[in-house]
C-alpha positions as a LaTeX table, in Angstrom:
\begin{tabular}{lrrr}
\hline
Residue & $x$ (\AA) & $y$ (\AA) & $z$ (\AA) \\
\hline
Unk1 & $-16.21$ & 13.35 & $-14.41$ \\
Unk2 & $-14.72$ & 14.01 & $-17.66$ \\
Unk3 & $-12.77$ & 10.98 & $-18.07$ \\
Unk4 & $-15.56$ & 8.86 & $-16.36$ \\
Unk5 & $-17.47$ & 10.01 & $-19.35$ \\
Unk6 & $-14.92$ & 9.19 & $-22.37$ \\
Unk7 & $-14.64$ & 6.17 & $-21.17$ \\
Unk8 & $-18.13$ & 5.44 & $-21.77$ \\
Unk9 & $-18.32$ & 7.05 & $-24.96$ \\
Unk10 & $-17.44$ & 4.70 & $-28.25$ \\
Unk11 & $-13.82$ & 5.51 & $-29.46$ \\
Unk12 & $-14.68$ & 5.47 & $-33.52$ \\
Unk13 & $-11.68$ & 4.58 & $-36.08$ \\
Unk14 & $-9.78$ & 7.29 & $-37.97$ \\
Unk15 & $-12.57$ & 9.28 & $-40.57$ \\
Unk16 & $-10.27$ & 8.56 & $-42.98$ \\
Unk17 & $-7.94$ & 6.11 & $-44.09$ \\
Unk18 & $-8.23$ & 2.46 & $-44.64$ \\
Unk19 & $-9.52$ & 0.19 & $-41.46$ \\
Unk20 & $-7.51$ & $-2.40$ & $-40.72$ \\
Unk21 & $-8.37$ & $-5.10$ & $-38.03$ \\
Unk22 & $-6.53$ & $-3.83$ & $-35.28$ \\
Unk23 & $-7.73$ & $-0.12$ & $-35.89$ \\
Unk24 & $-11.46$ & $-1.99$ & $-35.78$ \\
Unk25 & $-10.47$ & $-3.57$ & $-32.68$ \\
Unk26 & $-9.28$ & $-0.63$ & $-30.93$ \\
Unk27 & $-12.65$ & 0.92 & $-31.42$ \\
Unk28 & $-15.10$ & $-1.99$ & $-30.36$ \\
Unk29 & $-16.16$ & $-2.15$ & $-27.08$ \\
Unk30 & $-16.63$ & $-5.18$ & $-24.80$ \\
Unk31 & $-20.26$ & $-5.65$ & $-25.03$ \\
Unk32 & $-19.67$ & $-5.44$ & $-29.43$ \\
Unk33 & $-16.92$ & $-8.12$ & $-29.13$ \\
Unk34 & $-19.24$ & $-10.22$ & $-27.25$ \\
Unk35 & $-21.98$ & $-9.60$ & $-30.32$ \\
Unk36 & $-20.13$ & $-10.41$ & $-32.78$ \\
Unk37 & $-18.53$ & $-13.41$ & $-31.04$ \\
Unk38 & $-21.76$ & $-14.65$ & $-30.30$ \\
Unk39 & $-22.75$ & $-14.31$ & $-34.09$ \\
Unk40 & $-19.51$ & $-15.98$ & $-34.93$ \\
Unk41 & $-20.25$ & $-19.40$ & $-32.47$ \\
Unk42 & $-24.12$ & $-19.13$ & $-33.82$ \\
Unk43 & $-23.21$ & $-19.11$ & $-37.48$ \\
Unk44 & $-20.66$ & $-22.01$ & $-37.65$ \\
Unk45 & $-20.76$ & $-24.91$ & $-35.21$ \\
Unk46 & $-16.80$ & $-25.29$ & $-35.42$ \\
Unk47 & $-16.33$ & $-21.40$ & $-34.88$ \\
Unk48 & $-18.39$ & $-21.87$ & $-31.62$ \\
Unk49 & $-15.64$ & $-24.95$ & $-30.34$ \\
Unk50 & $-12.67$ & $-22.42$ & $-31.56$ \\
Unk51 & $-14.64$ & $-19.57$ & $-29.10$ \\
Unk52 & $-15.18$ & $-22.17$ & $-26.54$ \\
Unk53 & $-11.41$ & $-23.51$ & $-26.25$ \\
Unk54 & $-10.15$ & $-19.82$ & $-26.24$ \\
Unk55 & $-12.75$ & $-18.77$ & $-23.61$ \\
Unk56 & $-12.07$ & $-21.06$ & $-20.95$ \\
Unk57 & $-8.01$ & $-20.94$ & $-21.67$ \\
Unk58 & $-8.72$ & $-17.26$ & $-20.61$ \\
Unk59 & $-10.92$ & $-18.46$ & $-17.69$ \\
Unk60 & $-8.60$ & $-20.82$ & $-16.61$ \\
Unk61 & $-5.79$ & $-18.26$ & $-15.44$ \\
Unk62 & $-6.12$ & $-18.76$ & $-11.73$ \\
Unk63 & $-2.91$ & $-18.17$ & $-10.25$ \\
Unk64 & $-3.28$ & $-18.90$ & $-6.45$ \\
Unk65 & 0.07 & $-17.00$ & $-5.57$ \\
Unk66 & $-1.66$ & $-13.92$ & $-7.27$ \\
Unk67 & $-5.01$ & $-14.66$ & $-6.09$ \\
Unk68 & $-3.56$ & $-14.81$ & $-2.05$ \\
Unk69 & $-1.86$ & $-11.33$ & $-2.98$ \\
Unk70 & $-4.97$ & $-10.14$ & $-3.31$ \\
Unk71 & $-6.58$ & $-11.32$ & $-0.64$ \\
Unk72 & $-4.06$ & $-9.89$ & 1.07 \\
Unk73 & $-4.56$ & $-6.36$ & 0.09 \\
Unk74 & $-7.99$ & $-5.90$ & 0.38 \\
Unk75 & $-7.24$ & $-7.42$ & 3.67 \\
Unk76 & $-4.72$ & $-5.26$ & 4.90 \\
Unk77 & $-6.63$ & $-2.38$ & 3.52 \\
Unk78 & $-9.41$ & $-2.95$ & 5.79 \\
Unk79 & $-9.61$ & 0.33 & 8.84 \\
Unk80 & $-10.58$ & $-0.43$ & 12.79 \\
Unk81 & $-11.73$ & 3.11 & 12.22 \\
Unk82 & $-14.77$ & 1.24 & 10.33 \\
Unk83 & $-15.07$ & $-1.42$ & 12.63 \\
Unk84 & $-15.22$ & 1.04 & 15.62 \\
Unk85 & $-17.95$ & 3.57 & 13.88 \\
Unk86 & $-20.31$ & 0.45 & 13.32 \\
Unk87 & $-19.10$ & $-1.41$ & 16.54 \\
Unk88 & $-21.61$ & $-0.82$ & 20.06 \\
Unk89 & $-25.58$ & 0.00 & 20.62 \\
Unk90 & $-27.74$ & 0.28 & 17.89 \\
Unk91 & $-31.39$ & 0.53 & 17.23 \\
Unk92 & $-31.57$ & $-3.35$ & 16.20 \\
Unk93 & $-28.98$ & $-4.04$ & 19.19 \\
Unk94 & $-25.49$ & $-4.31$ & 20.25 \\
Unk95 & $-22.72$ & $-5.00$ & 17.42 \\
Unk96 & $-19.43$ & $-6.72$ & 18.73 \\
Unk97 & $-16.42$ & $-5.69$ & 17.18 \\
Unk98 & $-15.12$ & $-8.76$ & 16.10 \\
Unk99 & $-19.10$ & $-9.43$ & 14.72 \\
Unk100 & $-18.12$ & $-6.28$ & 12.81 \\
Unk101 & $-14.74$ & $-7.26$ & 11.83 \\
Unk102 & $-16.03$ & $-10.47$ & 10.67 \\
Unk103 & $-18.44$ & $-9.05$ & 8.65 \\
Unk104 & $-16.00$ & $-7.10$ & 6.40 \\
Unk105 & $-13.94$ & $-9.69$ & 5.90 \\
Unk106 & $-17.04$ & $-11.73$ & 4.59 \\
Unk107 & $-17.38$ & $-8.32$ & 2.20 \\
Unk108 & $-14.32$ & $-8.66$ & 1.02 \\
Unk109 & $-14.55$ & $-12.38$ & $-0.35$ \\
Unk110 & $-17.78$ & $-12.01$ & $-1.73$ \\
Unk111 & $-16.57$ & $-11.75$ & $-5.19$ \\
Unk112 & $-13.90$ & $-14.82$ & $-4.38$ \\
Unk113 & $-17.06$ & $-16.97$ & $-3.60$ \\
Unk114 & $-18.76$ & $-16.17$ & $-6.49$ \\
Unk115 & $-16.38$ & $-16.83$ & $-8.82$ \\
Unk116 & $-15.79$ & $-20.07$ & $-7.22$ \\
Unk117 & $-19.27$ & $-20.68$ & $-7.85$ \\
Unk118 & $-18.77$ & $-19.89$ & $-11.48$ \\
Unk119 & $-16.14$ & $-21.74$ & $-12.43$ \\
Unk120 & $-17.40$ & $-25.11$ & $-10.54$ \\
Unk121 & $-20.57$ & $-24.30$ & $-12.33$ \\
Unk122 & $-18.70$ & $-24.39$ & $-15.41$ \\
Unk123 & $-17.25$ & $-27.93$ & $-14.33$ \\
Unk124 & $-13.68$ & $-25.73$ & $-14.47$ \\
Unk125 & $-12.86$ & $-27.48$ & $-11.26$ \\
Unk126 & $-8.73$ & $-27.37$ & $-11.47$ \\
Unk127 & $-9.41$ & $-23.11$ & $-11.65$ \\
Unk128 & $-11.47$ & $-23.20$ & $-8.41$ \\
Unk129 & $-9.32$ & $-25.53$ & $-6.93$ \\
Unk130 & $-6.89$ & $-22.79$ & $-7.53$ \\
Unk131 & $-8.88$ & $-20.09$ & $-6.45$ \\
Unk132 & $-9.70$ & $-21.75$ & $-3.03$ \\
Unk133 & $-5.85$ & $-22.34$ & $-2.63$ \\
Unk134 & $-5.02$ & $-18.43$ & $-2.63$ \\
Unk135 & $-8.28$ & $-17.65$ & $-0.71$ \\
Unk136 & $-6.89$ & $-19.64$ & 2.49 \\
Unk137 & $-3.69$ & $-18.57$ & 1.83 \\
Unk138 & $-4.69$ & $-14.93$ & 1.72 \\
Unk139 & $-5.97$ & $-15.51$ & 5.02 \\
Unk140 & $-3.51$ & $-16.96$ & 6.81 \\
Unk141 & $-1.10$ & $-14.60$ & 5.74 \\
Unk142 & $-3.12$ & $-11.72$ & 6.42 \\
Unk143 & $-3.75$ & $-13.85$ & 9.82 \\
Unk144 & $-0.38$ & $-14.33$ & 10.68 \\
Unk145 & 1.20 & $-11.20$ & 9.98 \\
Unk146 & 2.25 & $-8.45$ & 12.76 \\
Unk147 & $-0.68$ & $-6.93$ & 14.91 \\
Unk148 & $-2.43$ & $-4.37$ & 13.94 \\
Unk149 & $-5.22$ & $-2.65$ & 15.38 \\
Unk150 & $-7.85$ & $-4.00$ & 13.05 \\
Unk151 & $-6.21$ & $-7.31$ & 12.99 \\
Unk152 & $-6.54$ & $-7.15$ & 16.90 \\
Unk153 & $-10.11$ & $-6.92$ & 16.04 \\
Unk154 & $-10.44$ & $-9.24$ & 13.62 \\
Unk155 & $-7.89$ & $-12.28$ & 14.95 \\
Unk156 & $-10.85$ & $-14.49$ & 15.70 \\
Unk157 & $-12.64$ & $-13.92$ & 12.58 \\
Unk158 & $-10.05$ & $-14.57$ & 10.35 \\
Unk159 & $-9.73$ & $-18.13$ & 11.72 \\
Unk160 & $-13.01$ & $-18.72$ & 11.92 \\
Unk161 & $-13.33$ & $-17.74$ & 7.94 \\
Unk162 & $-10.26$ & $-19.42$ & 7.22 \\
Unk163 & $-12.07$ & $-22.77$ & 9.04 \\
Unk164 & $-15.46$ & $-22.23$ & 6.63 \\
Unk165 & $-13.11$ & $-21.67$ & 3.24 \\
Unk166 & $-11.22$ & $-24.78$ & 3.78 \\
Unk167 & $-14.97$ & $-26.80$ & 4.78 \\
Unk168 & $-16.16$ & $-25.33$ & 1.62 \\
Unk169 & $-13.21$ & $-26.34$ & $-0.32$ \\
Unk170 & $-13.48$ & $-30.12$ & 0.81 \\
Unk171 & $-17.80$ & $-30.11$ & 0.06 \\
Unk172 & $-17.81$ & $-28.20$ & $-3.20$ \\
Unk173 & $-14.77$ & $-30.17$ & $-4.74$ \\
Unk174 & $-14.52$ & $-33.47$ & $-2.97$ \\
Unk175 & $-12.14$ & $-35.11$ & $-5.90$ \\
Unk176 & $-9.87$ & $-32.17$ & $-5.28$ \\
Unk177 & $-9.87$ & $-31.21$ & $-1.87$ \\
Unk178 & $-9.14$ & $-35.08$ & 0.24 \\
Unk179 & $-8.01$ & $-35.21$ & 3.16 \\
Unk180 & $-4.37$ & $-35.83$ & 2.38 \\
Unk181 & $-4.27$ & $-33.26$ & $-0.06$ \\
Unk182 & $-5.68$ & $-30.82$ & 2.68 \\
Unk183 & $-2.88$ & $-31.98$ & 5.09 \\
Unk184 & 0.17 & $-31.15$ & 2.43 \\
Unk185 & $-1.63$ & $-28.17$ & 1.32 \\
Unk186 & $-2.30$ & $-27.11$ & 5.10 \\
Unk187 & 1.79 & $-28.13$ & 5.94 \\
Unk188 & 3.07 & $-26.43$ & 3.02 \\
Unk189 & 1.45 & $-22.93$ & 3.19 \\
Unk190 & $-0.48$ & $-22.58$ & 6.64 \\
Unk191 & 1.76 & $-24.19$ & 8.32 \\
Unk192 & 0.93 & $-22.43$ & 12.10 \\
Unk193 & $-2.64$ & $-23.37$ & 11.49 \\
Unk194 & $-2.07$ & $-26.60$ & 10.39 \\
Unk195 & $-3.00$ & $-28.35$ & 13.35 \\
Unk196 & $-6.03$ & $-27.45$ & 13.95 \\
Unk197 & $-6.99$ & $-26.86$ & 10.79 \\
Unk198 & $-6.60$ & $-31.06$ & 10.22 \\
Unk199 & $-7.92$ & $-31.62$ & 13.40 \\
Unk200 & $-11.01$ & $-29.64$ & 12.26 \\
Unk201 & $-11.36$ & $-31.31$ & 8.80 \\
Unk202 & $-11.56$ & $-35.17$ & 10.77 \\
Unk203 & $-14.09$ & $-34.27$ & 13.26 \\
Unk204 & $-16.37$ & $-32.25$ & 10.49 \\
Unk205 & $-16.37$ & $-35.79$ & 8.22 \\
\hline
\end{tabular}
């Protein structure tokens, strides 16, 4: 609790001493930076293009190799334990297991989907291009890997969310995601799900 606590409390420069800028730095928190870079970008119009450039070169590290590591963690971190204790009759029905598994999986790219949403909001299309890369990626490797008892669980969802990630790819970027560039993606990095995965993409046109 302590720490929880100092690390909401502001960290003040030295009582003494001169300040320089990177003892001032040190102390601000995020939510100053973002005052004062907001007063910077409303004071002088060629401060706020400066802010702007540096901004979205910050935004715009999307590594998909990095991303798919990810995906692959929180996937593999995933418990049948969890799927089991929410799994069978309940007062609102019966839950499957694999309607279970699915529906952690969904929880775990919640926060992938919404930063898609971000950036393409942003028109920061080559970054979510990159982002949807190391979703499906994530997937099939988490797919693809040795069984494991959630994975047992799970084997049907995973395809079935890998299917919806690579249909959302194609309708939210359509310059980026074509149908060729789909296939050499799909052959280069998913390759045992290639197949289908093509074969899915013509009949969905």
């Amino acid at each position: 609790m302590g720490s929880v606590m100092a690390s909401k409390t502001r960290r003040g420069p030295p009582a003494e001493g001169p300040l320089d800028l990177d003892t001032i730095l040190q102390a601000l928190r995020g939510d100053d930076a973002l005052v004062i870079l907001r007063r910077l970008a409303d004071r002088d119009p060629e401060w706020a293009r400066v802010i702007e450039t540096m901004a979205k070169g910050v935004l715009s590290a999307v590594d998909a190799g990095d991303v798919a590591a990810d995906v692959l963690a929180e996937l593999e971190s995933l418990r049948v334990e969890d799927v089991w204790d929410r799994a069978g009759r309940r007062h609102d029905g019966y839950s499957d297991p694999g309607e279970v598994a699915a529906e952690m999986i969904e929880k775990v790219l919640e926060p992938y989907a919404d930063e898609v949403e971000h950036l393409v909001g942003l028109g920061m299309h080559v970054q979510a291009d990159s982002l949807f890369r190391g979703i499906l990626r994530g997937l099939y490797d988490f797919g693809i890997a040795p069984a494991t008892p959630f994975r047992d669980e799970a084997a049907d969802a995973v395809e079935e969310q890998f299917g919806a990630e690579l249909l959302n790819w194609r309708k939210r970027l359509p310059s980026h995601a074509t149908q060729p560039r789909l296939d050499a993606f799909l052959a280069q990095f998913c390759p045992k799900w290639a197949d289908w995965a093509s074969e899915m993409l013509r009949r969905m046109r």
